[in-house]
MARPAMI-711386 format. One record per residue (C-alpha): residue in one letter; x negated, y negated, z. Coordinates in pm, 1 decimal, always signed. Each point is the difference from the previous one (the first is absolute). Layout:
BEGIN
<rec code="a" px="X" py="Y" pz="Z"/>
...
***
This chain:
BEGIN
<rec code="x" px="+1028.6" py="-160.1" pz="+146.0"/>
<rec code="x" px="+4.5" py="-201.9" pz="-328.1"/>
<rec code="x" px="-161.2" py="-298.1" pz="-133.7"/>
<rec code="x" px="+309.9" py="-108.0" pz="+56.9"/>
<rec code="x" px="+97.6" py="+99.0" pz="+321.0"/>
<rec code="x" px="-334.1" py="-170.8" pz="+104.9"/>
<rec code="x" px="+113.6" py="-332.1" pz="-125.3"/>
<rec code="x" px="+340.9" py="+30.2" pz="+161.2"/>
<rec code="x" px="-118.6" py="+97.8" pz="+314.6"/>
<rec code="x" px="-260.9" py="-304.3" pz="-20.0"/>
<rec code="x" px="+287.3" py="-222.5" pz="-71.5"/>
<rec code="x" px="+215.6" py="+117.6" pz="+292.9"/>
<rec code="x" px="-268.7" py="-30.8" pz="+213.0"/>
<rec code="x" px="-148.5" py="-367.7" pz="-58.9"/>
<rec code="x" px="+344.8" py="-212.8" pz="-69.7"/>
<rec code="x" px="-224.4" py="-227.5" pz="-115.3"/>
<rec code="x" px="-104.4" py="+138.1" pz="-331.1"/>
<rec code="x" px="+221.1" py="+14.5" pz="-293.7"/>
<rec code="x" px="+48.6" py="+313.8" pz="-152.6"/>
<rec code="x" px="-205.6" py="-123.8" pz="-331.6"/>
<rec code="x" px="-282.6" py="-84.9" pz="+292.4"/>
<rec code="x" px="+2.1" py="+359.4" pz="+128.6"/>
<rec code="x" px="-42.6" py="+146.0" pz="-328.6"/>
<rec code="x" px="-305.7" py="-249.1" pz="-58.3"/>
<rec code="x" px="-199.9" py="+106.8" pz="+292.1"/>
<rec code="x" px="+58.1" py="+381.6" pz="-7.0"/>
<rec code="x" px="-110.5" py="-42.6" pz="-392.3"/>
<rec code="x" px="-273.4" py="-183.8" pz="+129.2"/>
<rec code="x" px="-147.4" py="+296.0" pz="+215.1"/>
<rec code="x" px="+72.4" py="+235.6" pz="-198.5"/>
<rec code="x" px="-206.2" py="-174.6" pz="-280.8"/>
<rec code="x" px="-254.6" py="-118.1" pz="+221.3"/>
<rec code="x" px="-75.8" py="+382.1" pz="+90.4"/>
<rec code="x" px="+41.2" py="+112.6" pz="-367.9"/>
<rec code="x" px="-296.6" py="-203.2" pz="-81.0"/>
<rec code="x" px="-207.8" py="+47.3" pz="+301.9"/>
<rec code="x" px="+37.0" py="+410.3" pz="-71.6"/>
<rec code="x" px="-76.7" py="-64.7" pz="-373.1"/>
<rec code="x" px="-297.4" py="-198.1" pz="+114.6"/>
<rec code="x" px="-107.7" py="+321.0" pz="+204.9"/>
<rec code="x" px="+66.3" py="-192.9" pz="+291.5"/>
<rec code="x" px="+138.6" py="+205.3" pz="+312.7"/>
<rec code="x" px="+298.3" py="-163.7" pz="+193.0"/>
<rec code="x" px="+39.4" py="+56.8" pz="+364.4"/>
<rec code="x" px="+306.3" py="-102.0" pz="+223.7"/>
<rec code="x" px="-14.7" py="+42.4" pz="+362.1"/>
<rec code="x" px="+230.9" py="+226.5" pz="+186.5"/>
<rec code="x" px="+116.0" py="+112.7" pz="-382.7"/>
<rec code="x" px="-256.8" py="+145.7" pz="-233.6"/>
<rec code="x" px="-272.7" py="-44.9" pz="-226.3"/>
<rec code="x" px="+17.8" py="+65.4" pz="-394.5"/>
<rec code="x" px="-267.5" py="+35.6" pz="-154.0"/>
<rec code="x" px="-85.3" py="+128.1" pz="-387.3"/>
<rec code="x" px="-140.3" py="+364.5" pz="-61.5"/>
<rec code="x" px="-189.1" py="+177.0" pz="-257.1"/>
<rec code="x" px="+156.9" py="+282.9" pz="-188.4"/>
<rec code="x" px="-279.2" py="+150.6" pz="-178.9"/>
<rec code="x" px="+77.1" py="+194.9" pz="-345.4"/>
<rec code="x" px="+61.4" py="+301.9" pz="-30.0"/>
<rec code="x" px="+143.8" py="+306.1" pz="-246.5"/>
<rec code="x" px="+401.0" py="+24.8" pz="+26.3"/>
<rec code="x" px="+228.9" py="+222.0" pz="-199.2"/>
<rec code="x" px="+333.0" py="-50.2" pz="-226.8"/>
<rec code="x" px="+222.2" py="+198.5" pz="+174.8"/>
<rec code="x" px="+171.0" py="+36.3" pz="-335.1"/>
<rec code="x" px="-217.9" py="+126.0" pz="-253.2"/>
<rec code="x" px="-314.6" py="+105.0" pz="+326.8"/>
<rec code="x" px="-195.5" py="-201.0" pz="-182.6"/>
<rec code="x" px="-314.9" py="-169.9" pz="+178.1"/>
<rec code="x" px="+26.7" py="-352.6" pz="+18.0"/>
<rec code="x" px="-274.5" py="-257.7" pz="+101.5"/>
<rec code="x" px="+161.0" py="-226.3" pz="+266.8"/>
<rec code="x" px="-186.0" py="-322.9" pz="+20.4"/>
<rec code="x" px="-109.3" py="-123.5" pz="+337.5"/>
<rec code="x" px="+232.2" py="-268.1" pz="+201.1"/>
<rec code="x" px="+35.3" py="-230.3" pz="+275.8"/>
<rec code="x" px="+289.7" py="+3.1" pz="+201.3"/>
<rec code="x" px="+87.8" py="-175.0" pz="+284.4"/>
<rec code="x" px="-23.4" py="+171.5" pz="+357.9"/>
<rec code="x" px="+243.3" py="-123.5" pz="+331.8"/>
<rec code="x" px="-123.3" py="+147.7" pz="+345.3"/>
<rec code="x" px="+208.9" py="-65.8" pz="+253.3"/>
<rec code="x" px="-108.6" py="-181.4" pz="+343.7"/>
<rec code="x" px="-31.3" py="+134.2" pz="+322.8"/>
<rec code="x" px="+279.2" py="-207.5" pz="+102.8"/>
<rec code="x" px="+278.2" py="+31.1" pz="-297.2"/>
<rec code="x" px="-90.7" py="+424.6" pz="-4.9"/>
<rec code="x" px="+98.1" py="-15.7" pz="+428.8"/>
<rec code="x" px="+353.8" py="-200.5" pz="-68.5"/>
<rec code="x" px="+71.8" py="+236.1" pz="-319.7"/>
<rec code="x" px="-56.9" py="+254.6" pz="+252.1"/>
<rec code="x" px="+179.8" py="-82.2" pz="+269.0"/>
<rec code="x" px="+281.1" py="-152.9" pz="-132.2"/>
<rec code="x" px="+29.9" py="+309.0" pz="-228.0"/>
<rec code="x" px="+29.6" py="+254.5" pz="+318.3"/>
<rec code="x" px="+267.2" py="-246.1" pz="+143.7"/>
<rec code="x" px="+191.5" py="+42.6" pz="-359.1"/>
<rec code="x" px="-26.5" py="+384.3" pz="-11.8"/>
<rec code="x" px="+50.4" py="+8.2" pz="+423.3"/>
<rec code="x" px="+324.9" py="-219.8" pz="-74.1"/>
<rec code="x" px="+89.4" py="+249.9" pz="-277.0"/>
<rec code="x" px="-16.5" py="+358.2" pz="+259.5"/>
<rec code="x" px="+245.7" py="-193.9" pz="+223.6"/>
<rec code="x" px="+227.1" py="-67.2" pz="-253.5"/>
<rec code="x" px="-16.5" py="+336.6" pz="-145.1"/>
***
């Protein structure tokens, strides 16, 4: 699913927000949890997941070109772990897709 998708399916699913309103709030979010996560804040949403910003210390890499060493400086990336509750429906609703698939086959 797209940015896009998101708003469309927000759209269809409240009548009572415009299109241009749709886009507004999921841009909202989204920028509201940029800036938490650049604050080093961690976000947590029930039943869904938590995000949260990790550490990627630095370390020696290599050109794969020339096998040169290169020093690769250290980061901080952002980190999604699922919840309990969105890893069960992926789950089940996955086994129904490939169950629905063997009877077709």
């Amino acid at each position: 699913m797209t940015r896009s998708d998101l708003v469309e399916e927000l759209a269809a699913r409240f009548a009572q927000l415009t299109h241009r309103d749709a886009e507004y709030a999921v841009k909202t979010i989204l920028d509201a949890m940029s800036d938490a996560l650049v604050r080093g804040h961690r976000i947590e949403i029930r039943g869904f997941g938590s995000f949260t910003v990790n550490r990627r210390p630095p370390r020696i890499g290599r050109n794969p070109r020339s096998g040169e060493s290169v020093q690769i400086p250290e980061k901080r990336v952002p980190h999604f772990k699922p919840g309990k509750a969105l890893r069960e429906a992926v789950d089940a609703r996955s086994a129904e897709l490939d169950a629905e698939k063997k009877r077709r086959a």
